[in-house]
N, C-alpha and C positions, 0 to 999 in steps of 0.2 A: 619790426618785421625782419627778419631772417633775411639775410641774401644765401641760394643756395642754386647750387647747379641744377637740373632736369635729369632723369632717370639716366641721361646718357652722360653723367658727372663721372658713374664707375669703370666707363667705360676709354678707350684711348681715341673713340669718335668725338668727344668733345671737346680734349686736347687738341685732334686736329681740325673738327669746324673754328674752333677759336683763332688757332692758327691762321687758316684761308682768311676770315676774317680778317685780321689784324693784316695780314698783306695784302687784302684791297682794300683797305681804307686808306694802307699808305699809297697807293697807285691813283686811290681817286684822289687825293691830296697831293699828287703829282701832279696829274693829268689837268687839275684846276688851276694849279699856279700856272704850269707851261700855257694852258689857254690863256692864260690871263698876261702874261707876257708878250705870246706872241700876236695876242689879239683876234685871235682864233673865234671868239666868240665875243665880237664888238657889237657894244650895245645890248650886252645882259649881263657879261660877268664883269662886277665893278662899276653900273654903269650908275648909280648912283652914289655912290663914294668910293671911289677906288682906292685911296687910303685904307680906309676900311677893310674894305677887300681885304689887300695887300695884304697890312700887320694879320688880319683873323686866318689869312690862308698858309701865312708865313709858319705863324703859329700852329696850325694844326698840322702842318706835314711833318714839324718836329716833332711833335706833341704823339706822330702815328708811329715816327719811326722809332721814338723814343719808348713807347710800349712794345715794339717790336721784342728789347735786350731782355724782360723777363720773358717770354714767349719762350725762344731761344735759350736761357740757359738756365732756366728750371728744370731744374730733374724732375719734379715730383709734380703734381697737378695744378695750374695757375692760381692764385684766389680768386673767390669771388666779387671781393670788393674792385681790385684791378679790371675784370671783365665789365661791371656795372658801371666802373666810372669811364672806360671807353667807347661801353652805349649812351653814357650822358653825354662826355663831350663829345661825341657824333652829333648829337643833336642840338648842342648850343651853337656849334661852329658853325653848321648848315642855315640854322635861323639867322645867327648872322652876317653870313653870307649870302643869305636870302634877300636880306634886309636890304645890304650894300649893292644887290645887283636890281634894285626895284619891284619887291614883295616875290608874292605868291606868279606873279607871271612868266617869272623868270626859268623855271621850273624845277628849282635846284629843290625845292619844297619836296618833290616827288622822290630825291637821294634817299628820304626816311625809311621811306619802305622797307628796301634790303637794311637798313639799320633795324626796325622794330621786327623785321621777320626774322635776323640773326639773333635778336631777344627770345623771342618766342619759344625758340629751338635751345635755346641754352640755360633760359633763366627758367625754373620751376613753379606750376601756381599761378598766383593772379600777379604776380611780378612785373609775369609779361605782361596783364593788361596795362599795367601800372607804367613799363613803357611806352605803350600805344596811348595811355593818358595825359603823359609827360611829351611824347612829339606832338600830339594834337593842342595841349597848351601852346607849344611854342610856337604850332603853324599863327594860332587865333590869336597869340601877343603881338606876334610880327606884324600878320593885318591889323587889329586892332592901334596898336603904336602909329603904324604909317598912315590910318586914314584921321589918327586924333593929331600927331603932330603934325603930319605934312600936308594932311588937308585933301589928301587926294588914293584914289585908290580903294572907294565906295562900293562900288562893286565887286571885289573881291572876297567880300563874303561868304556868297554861295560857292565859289569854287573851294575858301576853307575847309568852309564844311565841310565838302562833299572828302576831299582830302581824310579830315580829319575819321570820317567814315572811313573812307579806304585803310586808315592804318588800323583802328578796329577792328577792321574786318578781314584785313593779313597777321594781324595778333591770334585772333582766331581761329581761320585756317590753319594756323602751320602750328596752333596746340593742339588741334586736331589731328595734322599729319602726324605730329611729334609723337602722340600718346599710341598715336595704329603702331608708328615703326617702333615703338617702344616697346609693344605687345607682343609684334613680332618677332622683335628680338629675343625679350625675355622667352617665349614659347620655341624658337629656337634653340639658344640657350639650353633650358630644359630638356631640349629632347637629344642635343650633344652630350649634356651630363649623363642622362639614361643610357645612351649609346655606348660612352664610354664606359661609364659601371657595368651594364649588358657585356662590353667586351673583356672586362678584365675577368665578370661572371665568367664568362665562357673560358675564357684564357687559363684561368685556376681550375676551372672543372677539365678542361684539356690536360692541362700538366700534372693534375692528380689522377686522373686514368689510369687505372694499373693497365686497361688494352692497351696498346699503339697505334696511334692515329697520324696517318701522313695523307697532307692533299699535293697532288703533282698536278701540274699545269700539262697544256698539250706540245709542250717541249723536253717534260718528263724531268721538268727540276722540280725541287720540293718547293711548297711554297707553305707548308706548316706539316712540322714535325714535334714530338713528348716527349720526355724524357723515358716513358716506358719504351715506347718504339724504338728508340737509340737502344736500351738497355736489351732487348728483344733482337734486335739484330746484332748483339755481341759488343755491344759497346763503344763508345766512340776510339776510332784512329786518329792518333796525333797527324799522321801523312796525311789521310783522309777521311776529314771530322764530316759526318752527315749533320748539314745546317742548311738553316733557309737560303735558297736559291742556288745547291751544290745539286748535281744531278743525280736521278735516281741509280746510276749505274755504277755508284759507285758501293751500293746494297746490292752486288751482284743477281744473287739469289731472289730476290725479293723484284728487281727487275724480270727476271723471267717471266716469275710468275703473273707478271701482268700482264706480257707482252701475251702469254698462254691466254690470259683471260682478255683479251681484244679483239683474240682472234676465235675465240667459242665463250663468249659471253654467260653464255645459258649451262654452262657446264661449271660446275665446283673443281677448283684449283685444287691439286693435293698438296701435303703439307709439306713444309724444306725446314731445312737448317741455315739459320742465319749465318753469316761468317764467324769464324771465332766462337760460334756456341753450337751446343748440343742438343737445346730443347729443341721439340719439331713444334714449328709454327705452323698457324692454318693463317690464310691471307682471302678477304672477303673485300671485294671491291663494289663501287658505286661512282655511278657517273654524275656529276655535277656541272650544271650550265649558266655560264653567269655572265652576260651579254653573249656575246659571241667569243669567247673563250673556253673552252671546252676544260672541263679540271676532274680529276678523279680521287674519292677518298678512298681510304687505306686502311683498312682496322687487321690490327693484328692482335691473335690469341694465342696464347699460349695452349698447347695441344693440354697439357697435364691434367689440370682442369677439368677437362672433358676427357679425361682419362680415365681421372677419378673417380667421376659420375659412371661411367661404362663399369667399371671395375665391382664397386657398390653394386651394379646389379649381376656381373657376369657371377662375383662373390655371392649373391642371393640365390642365383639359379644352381650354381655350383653347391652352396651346400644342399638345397633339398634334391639334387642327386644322388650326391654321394651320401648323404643319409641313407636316402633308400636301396641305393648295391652294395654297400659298405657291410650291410651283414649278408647278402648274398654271395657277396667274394670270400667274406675272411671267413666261414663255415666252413665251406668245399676247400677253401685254404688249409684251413684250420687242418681240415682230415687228413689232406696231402701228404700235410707235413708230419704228424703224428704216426702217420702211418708211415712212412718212408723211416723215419727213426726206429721204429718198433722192428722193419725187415733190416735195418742195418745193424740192428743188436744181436738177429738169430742170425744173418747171414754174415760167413767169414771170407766167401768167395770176394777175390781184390777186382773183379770187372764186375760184380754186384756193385760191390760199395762204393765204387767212383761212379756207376749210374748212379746212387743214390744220396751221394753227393751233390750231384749237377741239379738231382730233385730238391731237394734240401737248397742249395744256392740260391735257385731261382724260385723258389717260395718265398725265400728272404725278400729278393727282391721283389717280390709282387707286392709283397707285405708292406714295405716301405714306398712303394709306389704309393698304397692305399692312405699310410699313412701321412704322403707329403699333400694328399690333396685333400684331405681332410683340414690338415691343419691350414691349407690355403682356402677351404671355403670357411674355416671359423676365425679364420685374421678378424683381430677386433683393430677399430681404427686407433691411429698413432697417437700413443702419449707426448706430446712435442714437451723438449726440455732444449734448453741451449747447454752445450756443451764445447767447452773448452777440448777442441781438438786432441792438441797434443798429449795432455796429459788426462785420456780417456785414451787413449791408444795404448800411452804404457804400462796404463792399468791392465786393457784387456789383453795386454803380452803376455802379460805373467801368470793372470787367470789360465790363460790359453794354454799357454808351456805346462803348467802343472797337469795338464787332462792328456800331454803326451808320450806314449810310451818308447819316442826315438826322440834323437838328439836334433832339434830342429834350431834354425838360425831365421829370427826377425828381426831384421833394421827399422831403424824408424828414423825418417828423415824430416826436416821442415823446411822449407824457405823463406816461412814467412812466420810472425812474431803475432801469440796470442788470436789466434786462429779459432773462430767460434759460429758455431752452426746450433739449425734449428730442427733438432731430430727426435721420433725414439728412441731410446738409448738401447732398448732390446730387440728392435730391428734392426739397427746398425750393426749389433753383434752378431746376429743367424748371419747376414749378408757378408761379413768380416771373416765370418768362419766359413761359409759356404768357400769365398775367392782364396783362401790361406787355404785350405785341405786342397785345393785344386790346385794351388801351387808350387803348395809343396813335393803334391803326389807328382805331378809332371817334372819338377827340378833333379827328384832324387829319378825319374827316368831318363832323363836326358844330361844330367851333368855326376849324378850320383851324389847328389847332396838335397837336403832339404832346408831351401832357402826360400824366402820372401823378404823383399824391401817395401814398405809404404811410403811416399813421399807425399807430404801436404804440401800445397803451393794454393798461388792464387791466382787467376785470372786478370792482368794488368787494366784490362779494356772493360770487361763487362763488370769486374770488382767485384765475384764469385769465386769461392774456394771450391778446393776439388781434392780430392786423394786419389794416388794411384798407386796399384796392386803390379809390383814389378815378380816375376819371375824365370828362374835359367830355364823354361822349358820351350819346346821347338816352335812355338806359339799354335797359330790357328790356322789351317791351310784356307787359304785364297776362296774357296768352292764354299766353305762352311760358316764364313764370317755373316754371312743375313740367315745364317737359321742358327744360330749356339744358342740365338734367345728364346727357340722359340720350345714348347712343352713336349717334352721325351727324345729331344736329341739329345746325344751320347756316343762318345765314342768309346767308352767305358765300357766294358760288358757287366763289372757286376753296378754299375750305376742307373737310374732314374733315370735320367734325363731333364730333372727339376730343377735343380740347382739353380744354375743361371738364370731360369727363369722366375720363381720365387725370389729370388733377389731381385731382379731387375721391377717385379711386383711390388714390392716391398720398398723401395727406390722411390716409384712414383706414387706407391702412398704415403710417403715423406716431401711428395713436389724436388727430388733428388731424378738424377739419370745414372744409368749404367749404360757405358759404352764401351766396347773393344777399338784398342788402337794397335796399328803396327805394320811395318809396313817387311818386317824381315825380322828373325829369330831372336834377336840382338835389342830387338826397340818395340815388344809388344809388349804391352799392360790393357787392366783394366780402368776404367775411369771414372770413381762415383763425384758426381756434379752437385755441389751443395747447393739450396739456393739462402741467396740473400737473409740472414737473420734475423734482421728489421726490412725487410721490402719482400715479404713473401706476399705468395697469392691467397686470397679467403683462404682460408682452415677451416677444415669439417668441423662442427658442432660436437 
């Protein structure tokens, strides 16, 4: 038969019941000699051979201490044989020291107990009965020995017995307790594993979020932050990284808006700009109670998204408009114009024909109004290709220069090395062309030259590229910078008012932004915001 450990063999609880073990055995192999020297207990222990005694007790406290040195300086798990042979000699030493102090009355008989019940609990199976078999021999050899040799001690019997039952019956018990706590552990056990899988579950589907998800405690430090969230509020600060248990105030922007939503709960937060970024975020909070800590979660989206979605339909509604005035404008149009030409062929009067110019002008431009909102309600969605920046630039320089009839100057700058976005290549072009004709035309009025500089760079924090549309003109006045985007502003008379805004449309159906920066004549540009080329958000179908 096998000697083997009990379910708690795997565990570091059996290393240390064996332990305590093994250091009161050596205490009670103390504790016996010292009585027995100093007489502590005259007339049972030793009292009939003290000899006996002596050498048996001599021997077992060496015998306890000397099990102690593997105890102690095994690394790895005791063996089993060692444990079985210092539940055997427990029980030979006790019998005869049983023996040498005058049988079963002595009561050193009763030591067994905590010896077969520390079997019980360590040894596996019927092992342990096989302990409580082997003390209960040794009680009934002792009695039987003392009443065949010595002739006395006849009655001792029924108290073996009843002994011998008790160790039985502590065999029993504590395989029963063993096998409950056994239960409960492994069932435990189990449900730490689920926990932890559960958590790392979660942990992975958190860090894969493309929303941003942050929980702030009611001291308003973070106590779980994603790597979208980071990326959403402009990327981490080397000065000041947003991590777990940095406070939320160091997300300026983002603090606000809580502070707004604490204080009218019931109301939708408007959207902001993270630090360092462009995109407008929407922030959606939720309170969360977990004892009496108060904590609140954080979901951030990214506005574009639901930009896109709005767009798709303003785009639907937009074309079955302009379908339907589309030929009730350009008809009456149509005659305007026809006819304004016909009177400035017969007529040679010079304050005719500059009225019928001014008719003619502004025909065009109506014409081209009709035109730009057509082609903005038939936008089909974006062919996405990755494109190597820089050299898609130089191509469209040259394409660009050849369709012009003045001596135009475009630089093209980089900062950064192999530069690659996720665009359509012929929306990027309308948009390139739109901010270049608007640059040019303001440089040659304001410096008398027609110049633009593009500079590619990257964003160090959020680790998004961007192009910016540099040119000499006076920029944007102060009053006009929240409406340039918005449809039929102009300060052009014979312009739309489209431009900027079909680009800036066109932008976000690329998941791109167009922004105006500047803050004096010298330092305005435009700013299209690429996004991420492997970490973009869903793509329309």
């Amino acid at each position: 038969m096998a000697l083997t450990y009990s379910s708690f063999e795997n565990s570091k609880q059996a290393d240390s019941l064996l332990s305590v073990y093994g250091y009161y055995r050596a205490l009670l192999s103390i504790a016996l000699l010292i009585m027995f020297f100093t007489r502590t207990a005259r007339g049972i222990l030793g009292s009939s051979d003290n000899e006996l005694f002596f050498i048996t007790s001599s021997a077992y406290t060496l015998l306890c201490f000397l099990s102690l040195i593997p105890l102690r300086t095994t690394k790895s798990q005791p063996g089993t044989q060692l444990m079985f042979f210092m539940l055997l000699s427990d029980m030979v030493a006790l019998t005869v020291m049983m023996h040498a102090s005058g049988g079963l009355g002595s009561g050193l008989g009763f030591l067994m107990l905590p010896t077969v019940a520390a079997g019980s609990i360590l040894v596996a199976g019927q092992l342990a009965l096989l302990l409580a078999a082997i003390a209960s021999i040794c009680v009934m050899t002792e009695t039987l020995s003392t009443i065949m040799l010595l002739g006395r001690g006849k009655d001792a019997m029924f108290p073996a017995g009843i002994l011998g039952i008790l160790l039985f019956a502590t065999a029993v018990i504590f395989q029963v307790l063993t096998q409950r706590i056994r239960h409960a552990q492994e069932l435990a056990a189990q449900k730490v594993s689920e926990s932890e899988q559960l958590q790392k579950l979660n942990e992975s589907i958190v860090k894969r979020m493309r929303t941003g998800i942050l929980v702030i405690d009611s001291k308003d430090e973070i106590r779980l932050i994603n790597s979208a969230a980071i990326q959403l509020l402009g990327g981490q600060n080397p000065e000041k990284p947003l991590a777990i248990g940095r406070p939320l105030r160091l997300a300026l922007p983002l603090h606000q808006q809580l502070e707004k939503w604490r204080g009218y709960p019931w109301l939708r937060t408007p959207t902001f700009k993270g630090s360092r970024s462009t995109s407008e975020l929407q922030a959606n909070f939720t309170s969360l109670t977990q004892g009496r800590e108060k904590q609140t979660l954080i979901f951030l989206e990214d506005t574009r998204t639901l930009i896109q979605q709005a767009q798709q339909l303003k785009l639907s509604s937009l074309g079955r408009l302009t379908g339907s005035i589309a030929h009730e404008i350009r008809n009456p149009l149509g005659a305007i114009s026809h006819a304004s030409q016909l009177l400035s062929e017969q007529n040679n009067d010079p304050n005719s024909k500059k009225l019928l110019d001014i008719i003619l002008r502004h025909c065009q431009r109506v014409n081209q109004i009709v035109e730009n909102v057509l082609q903005l309600s038939r936008q089909k969605m974006p062919e996405f290709q990755k494109i190597w920046l820089l050299q898609w630039l130089k191509k469209f320089r040259n394409e660009y220069l050849d369709t012009q009839n003045k001596t135009c100057v475009i630089e093209i700058e980089s900062t950064t090395k192999d530069t690659q976005i996720f665009f359509d290549p012929g929306h990027l072009a309308q948009i390139l062309t739109n901010l270049i004709d608007n640059g040019l035309r303001f440089s040659e009025k304001e410096a008398d030259e027609r110049w633009v500089k593009l500079v590619i760079s990257r964003d160090p924090i959020a680790d998004l590229p961007f192009l910016d549309v540099h040119d000499k003109g006076p920029g944007v006045p102060e009053e006009d910078i929240n409406t340039i985007f918005e449809p039929f502003f102009t300060t052009n008379h014979d312009g739309t008012g489209l431009g900027l805004y079909l680009s800036r449309e066109l932008c976000d159906a690329n998941y791109a932004s167009l922004n105006y920066f500047g803050d004096n004549a010298d330092n305005c540009y435009f700013r299209i915001g690429f996004s991420h080329p492997d970490k973009l958000l869903p793509r329309p179908n």
